[in-house]
N, C-alpha and C positions, 0 to 999 in steps of 0.2 A: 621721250627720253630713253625709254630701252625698246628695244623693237621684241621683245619676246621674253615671254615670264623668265625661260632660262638663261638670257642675258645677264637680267637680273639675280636669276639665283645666283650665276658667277659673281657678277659685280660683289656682290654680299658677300659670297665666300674668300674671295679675292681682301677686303678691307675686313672682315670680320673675323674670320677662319673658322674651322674643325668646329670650336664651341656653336657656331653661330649656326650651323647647321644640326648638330644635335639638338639645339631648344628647338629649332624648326620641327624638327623629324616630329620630338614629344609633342609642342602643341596643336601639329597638326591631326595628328591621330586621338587628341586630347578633346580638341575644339572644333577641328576643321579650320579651314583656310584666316578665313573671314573675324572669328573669333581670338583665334590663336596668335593673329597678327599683333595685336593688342597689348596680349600675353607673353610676345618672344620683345616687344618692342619697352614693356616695361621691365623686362628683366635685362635685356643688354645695357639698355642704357642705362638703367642704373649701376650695371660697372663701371664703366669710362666717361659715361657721359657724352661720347662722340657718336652719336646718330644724326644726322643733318636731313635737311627734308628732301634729299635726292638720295638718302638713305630711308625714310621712309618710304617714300613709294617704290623704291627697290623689295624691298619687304613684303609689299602689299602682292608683287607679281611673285616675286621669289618662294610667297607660300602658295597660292595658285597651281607653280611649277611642282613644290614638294608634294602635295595632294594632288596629283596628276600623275606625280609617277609611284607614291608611297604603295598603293597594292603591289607594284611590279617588285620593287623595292623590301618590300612585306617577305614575297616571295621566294627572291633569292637570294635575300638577307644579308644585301650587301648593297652600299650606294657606292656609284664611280663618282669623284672629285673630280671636279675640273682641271686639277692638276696632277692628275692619273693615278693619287691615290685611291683605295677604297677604304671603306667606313663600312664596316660590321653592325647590323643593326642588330641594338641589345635586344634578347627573347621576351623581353617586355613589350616590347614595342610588338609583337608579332602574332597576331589571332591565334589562337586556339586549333584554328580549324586546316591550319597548313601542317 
């Protein structure tokens, strides 16, 4: 269905937006991937209710892709959008140790 987690993350960003990506951001640094899927999957859908099951397993890679690049991410405390915005990630989100 998607040839590469980051397909997916797009696809997500793309039908979800900005929001959809910030609950990623939090659950995965929260849960990690695996867990956190669960966590961003009952919190979207319980606002619209539009998640479909080609939107679940976009999800499933889509947090994969965020926790794969979230330390880089951590780092320079900025995520590039797909659609050439950036996303400031809040100092919450960001170790102590940077």
């Amino acid at each position: 269905m998607f040839k590469s987690n980051e397909e997916a993350f797009r696809y997500l960003y793309d039908r979800q937006g900005l929001l959809c990506v910030q609950v990623m951001l939090s659950a995965v640094r929260a849960y990690g991937a695996d867990t956190g899927s669960v966590q961003v999957l009952t919190l979207l859908n319980g606002v619209d209710n539009s998640f479909d099951k080609k939107d679940e397993k976009a999800l499933v890679r889509a947090m994969r892709y965020v926790e794969e690049h979230l330390p880089q991410w951590q780092e320079d405390r900025v995520v590039n959008l797909p659609d050439g915005q950036q996303l400031t990630i809040d100092p919450a989100l960001v170790p102590d140790e940077y």
